[in-house]
C-alpha positions as CSV (number, residue, x, y, z in Angstrom):
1,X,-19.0,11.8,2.3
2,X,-15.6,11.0,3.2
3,X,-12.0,10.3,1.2
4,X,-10.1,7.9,1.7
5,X,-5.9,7.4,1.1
6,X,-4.4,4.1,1.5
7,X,-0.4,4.3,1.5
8,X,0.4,0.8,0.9
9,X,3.9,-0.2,2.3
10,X,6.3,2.5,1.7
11,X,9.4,1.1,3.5
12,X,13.1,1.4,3.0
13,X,13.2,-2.3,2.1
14,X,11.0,-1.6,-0.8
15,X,12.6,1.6,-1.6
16,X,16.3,1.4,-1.9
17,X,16.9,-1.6,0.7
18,X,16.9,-5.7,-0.1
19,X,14.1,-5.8,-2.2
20,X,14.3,-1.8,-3.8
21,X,13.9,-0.5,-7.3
22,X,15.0,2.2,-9.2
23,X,11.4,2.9,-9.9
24,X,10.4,2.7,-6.1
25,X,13.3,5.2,-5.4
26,X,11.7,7.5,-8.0
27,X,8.4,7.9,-6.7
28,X,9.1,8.8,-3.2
29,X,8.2,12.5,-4.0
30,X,5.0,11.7,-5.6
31,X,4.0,10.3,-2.9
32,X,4.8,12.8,-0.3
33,X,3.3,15.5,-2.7
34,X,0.0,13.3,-2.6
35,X,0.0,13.0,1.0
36,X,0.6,15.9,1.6
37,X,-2.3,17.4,-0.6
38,X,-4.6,15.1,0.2
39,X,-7.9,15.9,2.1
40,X,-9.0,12.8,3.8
41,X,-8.4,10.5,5.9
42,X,-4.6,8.8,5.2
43,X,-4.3,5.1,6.4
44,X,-0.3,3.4,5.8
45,X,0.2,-0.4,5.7
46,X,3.5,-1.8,6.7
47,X,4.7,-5.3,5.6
48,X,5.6,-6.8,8.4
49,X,7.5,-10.3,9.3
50,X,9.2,-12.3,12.2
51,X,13.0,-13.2,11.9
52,X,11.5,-16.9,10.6
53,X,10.3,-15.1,7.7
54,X,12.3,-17.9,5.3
55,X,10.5,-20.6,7.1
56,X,7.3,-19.3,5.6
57,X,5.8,-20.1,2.2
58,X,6.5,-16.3,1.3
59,X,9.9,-16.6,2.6
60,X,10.3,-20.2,0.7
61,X,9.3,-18.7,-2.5
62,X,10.8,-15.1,-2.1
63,X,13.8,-16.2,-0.5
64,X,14.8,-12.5,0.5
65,X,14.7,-11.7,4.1
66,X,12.9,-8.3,4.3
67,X,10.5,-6.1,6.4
68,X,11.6,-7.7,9.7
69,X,9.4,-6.2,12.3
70,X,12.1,-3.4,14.3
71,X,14.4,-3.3,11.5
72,X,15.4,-0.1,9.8
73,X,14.0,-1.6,6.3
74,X,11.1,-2.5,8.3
75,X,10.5,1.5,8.8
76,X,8.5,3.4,6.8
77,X,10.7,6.2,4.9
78,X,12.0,8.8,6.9
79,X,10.3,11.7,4.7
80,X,6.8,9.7,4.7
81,X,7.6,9.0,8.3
82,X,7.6,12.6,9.2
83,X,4.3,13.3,7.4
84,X,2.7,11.0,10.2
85,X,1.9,13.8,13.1
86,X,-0.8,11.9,15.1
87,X,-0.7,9.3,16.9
88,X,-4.3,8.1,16.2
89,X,-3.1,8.0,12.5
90,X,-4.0,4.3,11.6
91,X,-0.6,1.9,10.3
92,X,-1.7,-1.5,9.6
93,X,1.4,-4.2,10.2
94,X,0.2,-6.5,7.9
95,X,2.2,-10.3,7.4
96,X,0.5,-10.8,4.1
97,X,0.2,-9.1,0.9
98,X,-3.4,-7.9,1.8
99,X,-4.8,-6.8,5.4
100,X,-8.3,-7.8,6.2
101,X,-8.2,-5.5,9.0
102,X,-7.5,-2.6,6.6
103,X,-10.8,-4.0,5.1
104,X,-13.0,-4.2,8.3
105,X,-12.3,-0.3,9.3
106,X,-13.0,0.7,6.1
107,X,-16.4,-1.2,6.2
108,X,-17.0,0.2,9.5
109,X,-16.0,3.5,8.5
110,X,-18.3,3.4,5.8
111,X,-21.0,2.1,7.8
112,X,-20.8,5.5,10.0
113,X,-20.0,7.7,6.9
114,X,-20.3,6.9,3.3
115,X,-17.2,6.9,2.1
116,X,-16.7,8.8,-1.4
117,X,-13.5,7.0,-3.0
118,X,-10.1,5.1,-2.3
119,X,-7.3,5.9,-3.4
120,X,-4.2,3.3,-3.2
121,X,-0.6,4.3,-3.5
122,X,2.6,2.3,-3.0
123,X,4.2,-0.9,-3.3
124,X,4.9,-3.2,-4.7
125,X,1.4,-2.7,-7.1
126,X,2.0,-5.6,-8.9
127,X,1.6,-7.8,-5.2
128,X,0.7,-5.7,-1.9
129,X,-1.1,-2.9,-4.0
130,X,-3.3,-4.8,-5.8
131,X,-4.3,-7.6,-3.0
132,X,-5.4,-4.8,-1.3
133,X,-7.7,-2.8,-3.6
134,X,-8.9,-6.3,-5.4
135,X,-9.5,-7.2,-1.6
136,X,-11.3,-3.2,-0.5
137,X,-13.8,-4.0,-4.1
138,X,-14.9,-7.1,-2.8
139,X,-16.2,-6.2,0.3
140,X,-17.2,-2.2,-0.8
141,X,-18.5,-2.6,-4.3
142,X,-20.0,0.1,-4.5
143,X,-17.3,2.6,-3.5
144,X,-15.3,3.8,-6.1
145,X,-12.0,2.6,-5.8
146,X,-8.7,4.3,-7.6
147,X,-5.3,3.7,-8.3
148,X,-2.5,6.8,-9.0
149,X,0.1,5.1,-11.3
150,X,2.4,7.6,-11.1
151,X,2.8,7.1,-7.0
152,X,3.1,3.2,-8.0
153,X,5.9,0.8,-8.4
154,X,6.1,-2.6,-9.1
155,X,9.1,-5.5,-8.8
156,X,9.4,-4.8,-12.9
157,X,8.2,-1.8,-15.3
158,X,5.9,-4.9,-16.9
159,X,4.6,-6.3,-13.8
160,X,3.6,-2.9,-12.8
161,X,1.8,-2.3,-15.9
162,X,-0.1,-5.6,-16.0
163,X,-1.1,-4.7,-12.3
164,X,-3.1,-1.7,-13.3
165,X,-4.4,-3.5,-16.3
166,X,-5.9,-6.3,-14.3
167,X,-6.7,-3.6,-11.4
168,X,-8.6,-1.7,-14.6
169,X,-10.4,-4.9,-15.6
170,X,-11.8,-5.3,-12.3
171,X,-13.8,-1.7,-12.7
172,X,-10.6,-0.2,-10.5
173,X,-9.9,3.4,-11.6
174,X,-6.4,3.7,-12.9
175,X,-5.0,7.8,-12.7
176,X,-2.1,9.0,-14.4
C-alpha cells in the first residue's frame, strides 16, 4: 500500500503574483510543513499557458494573463521549489484546470501497487483543486481520496469553502 500527495499548482502567480491572495500567501508554510512530513510519494502540478493565453476560452473569461510557461509566476515557489531534490520527482504542466495525465499515472500506479489514499493540497481549491480530485474519484473510486483545508486556498474565503463542501458531497475527505 502506497500514499499518495498531490501539490496542486503552488506558483508565485497564485501566491502573491497576478492572480494571488492573501489567503494563498498564508498557507505557504502549511504546505511545506506537509511536504515535508509527508511519507509518500509527492506529485506537483503546474498551470501552465502559452503567451496566447487571452485568445483562449480561459483567457476570454479570466482575462488575467498568468502562469505563462518560463515566467517567474509560472515557477513554483522558491521554498516549495527547493523541497524538489530528484529529478524523477513527477510535475505535471497542465493547460487546464484538471490533468488527465495526473490521472493515468495514478491508475497505473495503482495497477502495480494499491494505492492507500490521496491527499490534494493547493490552489486555487475552488477550480484546479477540485477538477483534479473530482477528476482522481472518477477513475479510482475506490481509493480514498482527501483534502487538507488548512493547505487550501481558494479565489474567495466562500468559494473555498463551497469547494470542500461540494468536494465533501462527492464522498471526498475534507481534513482540518
Amino acid at each position: 500500500m502506497n500514499k499518495v500527495l498531490i501539490v496542486v499548482d503552488m506558483q508565485n502567480d497564485f501566491i502573491d503574483g497576478a492572480l494571488g491572495t492573501k489567503e494563498a500567501v498564508n498557507i505557504v508554510p502549511n504546505v511545506i510543513q506537509k511536504i515535508k512530513k509527508f511519507k509518500g510519494k509527492v506529485i506537483y502540478t503546474k498551470d501552465t499557458h502559452n503567451k496566447d493565453y487571452l485568445s483562449t476560452q480561459e483567457g476570454k473569461k479570466l482575462p488575467v494573463e498568468h502562469c505563462i510557461e518560463g515566467t517567474p509566476g509560472w515557477e513554483l515557489h522558491k521554498n516549495i521549489q527547493e523541497l524538489i531534490e530528484d529529478a524523477q520527482t513527477n510535475i505535471y504542466n497542465k493547460d487546464t484546470f484538471g490533468s488527465k495525465e495526473l490521472v493515468q499515472e495514478l491508475i497505473e500506479i495503482d495497477k502495480k501497487d494499491k494505492i492507500e489514499g490521496i491527499e490534494l493540497i493547493g490552489l486555487c481549491t475552488d477550480i484546479c483543486v477540485i477538477s483534479n480530485a473530482l477528476l482522481i474519484k472518477a477513475f479510482l473510486p475506490e481509493v480514498k481520496i482527501s483534502v487538507d483545508a488548512k493547505c487550501c486556498a481558494g479565489v474567495t474565503p466562500e468559494s473555498h469553502q463551497n469547494a470542500l463542501n461540494a468536494m465533501k458531497m462527492c464522498q471526498i475527505e475534507i481534513t482540518n
